[in-house]
N, C-alpha and C positions, 0 to 999 in steps of 0.2 A: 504493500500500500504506500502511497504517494504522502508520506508525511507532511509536506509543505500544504496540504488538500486544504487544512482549516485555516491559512492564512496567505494564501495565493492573491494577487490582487491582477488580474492580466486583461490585459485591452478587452473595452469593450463592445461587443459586436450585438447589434441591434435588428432584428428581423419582423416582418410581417406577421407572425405565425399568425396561425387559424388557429385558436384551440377551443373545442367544446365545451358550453359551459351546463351545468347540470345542478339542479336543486334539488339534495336531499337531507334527509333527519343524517345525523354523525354522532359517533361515542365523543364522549367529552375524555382530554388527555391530561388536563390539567383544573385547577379550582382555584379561581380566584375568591379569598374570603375579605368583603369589603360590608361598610357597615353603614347604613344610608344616615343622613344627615339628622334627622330627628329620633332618630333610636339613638347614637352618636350625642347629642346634647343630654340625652336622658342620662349615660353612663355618669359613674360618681366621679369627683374630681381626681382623680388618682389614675383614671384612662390613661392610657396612651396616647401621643397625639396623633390625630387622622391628619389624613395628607389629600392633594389633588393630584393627579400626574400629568408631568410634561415629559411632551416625546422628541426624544433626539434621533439626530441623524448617527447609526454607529458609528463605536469611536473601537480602536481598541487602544487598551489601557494596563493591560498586562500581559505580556509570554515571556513565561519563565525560558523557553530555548532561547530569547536572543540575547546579547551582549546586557548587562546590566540586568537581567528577568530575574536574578536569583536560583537560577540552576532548577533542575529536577526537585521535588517534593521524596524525601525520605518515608521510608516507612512509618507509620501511626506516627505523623508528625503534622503541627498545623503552622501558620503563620500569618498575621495581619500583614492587610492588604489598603493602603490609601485607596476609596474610592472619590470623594469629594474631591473638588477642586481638578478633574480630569476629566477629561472626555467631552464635557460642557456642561458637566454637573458642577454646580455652584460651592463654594466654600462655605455655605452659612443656610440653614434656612432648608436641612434635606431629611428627611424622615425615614426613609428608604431609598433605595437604587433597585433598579430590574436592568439584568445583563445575560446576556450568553454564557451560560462554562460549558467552555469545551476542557477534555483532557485526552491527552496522546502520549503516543511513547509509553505507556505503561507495559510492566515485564509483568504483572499477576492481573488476574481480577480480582475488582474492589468494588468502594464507594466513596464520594468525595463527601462535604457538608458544607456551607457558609453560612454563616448567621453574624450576629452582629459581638466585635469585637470587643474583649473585656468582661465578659458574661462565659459563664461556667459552659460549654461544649453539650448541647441540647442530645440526647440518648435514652432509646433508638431513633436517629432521624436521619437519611439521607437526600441530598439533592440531588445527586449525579451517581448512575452504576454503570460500572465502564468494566469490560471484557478486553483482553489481549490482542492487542493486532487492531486495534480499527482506534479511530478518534469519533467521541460521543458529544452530542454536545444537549445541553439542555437550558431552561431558561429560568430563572431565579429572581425571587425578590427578597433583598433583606434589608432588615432594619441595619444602621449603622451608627457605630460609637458616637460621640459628643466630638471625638478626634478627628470624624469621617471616617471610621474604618474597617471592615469585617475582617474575619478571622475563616479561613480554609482549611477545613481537615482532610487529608488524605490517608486511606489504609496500607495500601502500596507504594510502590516507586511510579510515577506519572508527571507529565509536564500538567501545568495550568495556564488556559487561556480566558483572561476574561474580557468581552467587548460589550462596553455600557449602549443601553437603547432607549433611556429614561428616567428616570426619579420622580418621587414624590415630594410636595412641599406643602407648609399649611397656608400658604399663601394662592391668592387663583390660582387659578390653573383650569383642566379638565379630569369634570369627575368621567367613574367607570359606567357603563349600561350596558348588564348583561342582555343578551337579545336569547332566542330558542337557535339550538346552533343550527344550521343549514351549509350544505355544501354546493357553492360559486364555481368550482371548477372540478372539471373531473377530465383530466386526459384519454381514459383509454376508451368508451364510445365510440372515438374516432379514430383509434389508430395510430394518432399522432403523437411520438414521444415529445418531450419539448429536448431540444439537440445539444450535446456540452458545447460551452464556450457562446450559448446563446443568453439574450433577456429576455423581458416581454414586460410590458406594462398591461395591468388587472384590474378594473375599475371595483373600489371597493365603499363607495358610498354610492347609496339610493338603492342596494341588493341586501339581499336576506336580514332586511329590517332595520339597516343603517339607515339614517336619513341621508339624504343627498343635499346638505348645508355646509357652510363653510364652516361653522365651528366646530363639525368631528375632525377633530386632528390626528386622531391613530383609531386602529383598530386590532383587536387582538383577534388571532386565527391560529387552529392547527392547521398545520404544512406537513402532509405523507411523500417521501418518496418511495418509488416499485420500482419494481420491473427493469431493476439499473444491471448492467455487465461490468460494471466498473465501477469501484469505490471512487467518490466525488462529496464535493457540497454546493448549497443551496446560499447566496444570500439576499436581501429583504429588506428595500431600502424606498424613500421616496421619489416615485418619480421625478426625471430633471435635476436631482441630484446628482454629483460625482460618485460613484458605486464606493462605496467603503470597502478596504480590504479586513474583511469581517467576515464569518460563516455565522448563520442564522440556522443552518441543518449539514451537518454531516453524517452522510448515508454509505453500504455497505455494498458489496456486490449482490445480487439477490436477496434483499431485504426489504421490509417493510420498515420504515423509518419516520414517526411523528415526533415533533417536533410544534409547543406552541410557539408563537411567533408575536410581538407586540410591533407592530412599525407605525412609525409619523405615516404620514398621505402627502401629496402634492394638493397644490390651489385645487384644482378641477376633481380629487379623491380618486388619483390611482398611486398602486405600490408598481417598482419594478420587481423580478425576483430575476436574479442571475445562476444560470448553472454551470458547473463546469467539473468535468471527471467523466461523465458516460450520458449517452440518450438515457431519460427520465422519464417513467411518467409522474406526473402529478397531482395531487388532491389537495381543497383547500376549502376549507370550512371554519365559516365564522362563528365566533362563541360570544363578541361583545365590541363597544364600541368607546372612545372617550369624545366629550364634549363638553366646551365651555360653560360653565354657570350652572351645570345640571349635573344629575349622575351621583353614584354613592362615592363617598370618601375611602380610601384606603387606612385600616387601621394593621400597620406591620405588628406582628407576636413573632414572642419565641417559637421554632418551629418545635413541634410538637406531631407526635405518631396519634393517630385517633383510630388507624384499621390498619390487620394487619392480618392475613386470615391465617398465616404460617404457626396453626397452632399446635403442627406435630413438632414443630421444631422448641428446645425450652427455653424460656424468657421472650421469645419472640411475639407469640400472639396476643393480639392488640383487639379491642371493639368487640361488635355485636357479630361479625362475620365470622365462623369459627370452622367454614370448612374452603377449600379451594371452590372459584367462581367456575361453574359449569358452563359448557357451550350453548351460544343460542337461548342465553336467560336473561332476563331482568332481575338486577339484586338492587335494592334500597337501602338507602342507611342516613339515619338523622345526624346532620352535620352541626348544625346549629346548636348552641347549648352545651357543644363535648367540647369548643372551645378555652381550654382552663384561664390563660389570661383574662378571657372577658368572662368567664364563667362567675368570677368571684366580684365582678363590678358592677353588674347588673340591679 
């Protein structure tokens, strides 16, 4: 595998493509837990503070491979990481950061963690599980120190790469709205992979229950790659933009690869998405949207395990789900209320 895959930046090539677009219901891959504005005033003063998010164009902000990264991550070893004051995240005035961790180069399989810097290393929680031989990447939000800073655990030996896509502040901003997810794109209908070394611009307001106004500035979406022959990635940036040399999805040869995705929009509300490693198909399905003046607030917690169904295994199992999720089912589980930070504020 092409190690450079999650951090390649190469000329961009621009094409017509035709691709099919298809509307349907989608699993959800990720859960943002946000807390709308009048439940948020009822909490006792001792809450945390809720935030709004502003969405950046990616930056990257951390690879431990290059000159000055700080080398490979050692075994059961963690280390704070500046995120403030980078990327275009502000020095003062940030609640959280949402970023891309990728990790590559790892010699075992493991799991990574971030949370917020200076606070006791939240267990059992992981953010990122990463397997040998490929670079994973996944999308993260954490609260951060008074310093600006979170803290990285690594199980194994692995590089780290982080590339910021937004932050929250308690100042305006755009709150979150979650929409019912629906699926904007589906590749394979027609045949057509989308081709490496190509982009495409995707119009992502006025479909699957965004509005089509100027104040949705981002929108968050799962991004699936298939059907790929080659290890590659994906990145997800605003139209008319200069493409960041960022991965936003790194995918495997023959795999199914989801990946959420939060990105800014252009004036007019399209994302580009750049490929490059192998023809791809692709799937993209919206889960929610941000907009000025409206929308729930982001309240960051310590992360915390609330399911976890590995109950043959011991110490491990977590919640109300207590055996493995069967094919072709619907499982429920109340989320709300198993929140412990907010549990005791209420």
């Amino acid at each position: 595998m092409n190690r450079d895959l999650a951090v390649a930046a190469r000329p961009h090539l621009k094409t017509g493509l035709s691709v099919p677009v298809m509307v349907i219901a989608a699993l959800v891959a990720s859960v943002l837990v946000v807390a709308a504005q009048p439940a948020e005033r009822a909490l006792a003063q001792s809450a945390p503070a809720a935030g709004v998010y502003v969405p950046l164009s990616p930056a990257r902000i951390l690879d431990t491979r290059a000159p000055g990264g700080g080398g490979a991550f050692a075994p059961n070893t963690s280390r704070d990481i500046q995120v403030t004051g980078l990327g275009g995240v502000p020095s003062t005035d940030v609640v959280a950061v949402v970023f891309d961790v990728t990790v590559t180069n790892d010699i075992a399989d493991g799991w990574g963690l971030v949370w917020q810097a200076g606070t006791p290393r939240p267990n059992p929680v992981s953010t990122i599980n990463y397997v040998t031989g490929r670079a994973i990447t996944n999308t993260a939000t954490s609260k951060v120190s008074a310093a600006g800073k979170v803290s990285f655990f690594s199980l194994n030996t692995t590089d780290l790469i982080l590339d910021v896509v937004g932050y929250y502040r308690s100042t305006p901003g755009a709150g979150y709205v979650p929409v019912t997810q629906a699926r904007i794109l589906d590749t394979r209908p027609g045949g057509v992979k989308i081709p490496t070394g190509y982009s495409f611009d995707l119009k992502m307001r006025g479909v699957a229950g965004v509005p089509d106004v100027a104040g949705v500035s981002a929108v968050a979406f799962n991004l699936s790659s298939l059907n790929q022959d080659n290890p590659g990635f994906l990145t997800v940036y605003a139209k008319g933009q200069v493409r960041p040399g960022t991965s936003s999805l790194n995918y495997g040869t023959q795999r199914m690869q989801t990946q959420m995705v939060v990105t800014n929009l252009s004036a007019d509300g399209y994302a580009s998405i750049y490929n490059l490693g192998a023809n791809t198909d692709l799937l993209v399905d919206i889960v929610g949207y941000y907009t000025a003046g409206a929308g729930a607030r982001f309240v960051p917690i310590t992360p915390s395990r609330v399911i976890d169904t590995r109950y043959n295994v011991p110490g491990w199992g977590v919640g109300p789900i207590t055996q493995p999720l069967a094919p072709n089912t619907n499982t429920a589980s109340q989320l709300t209320g198993r929140v412990p930070e907010l549990l005791g504020q209420r």
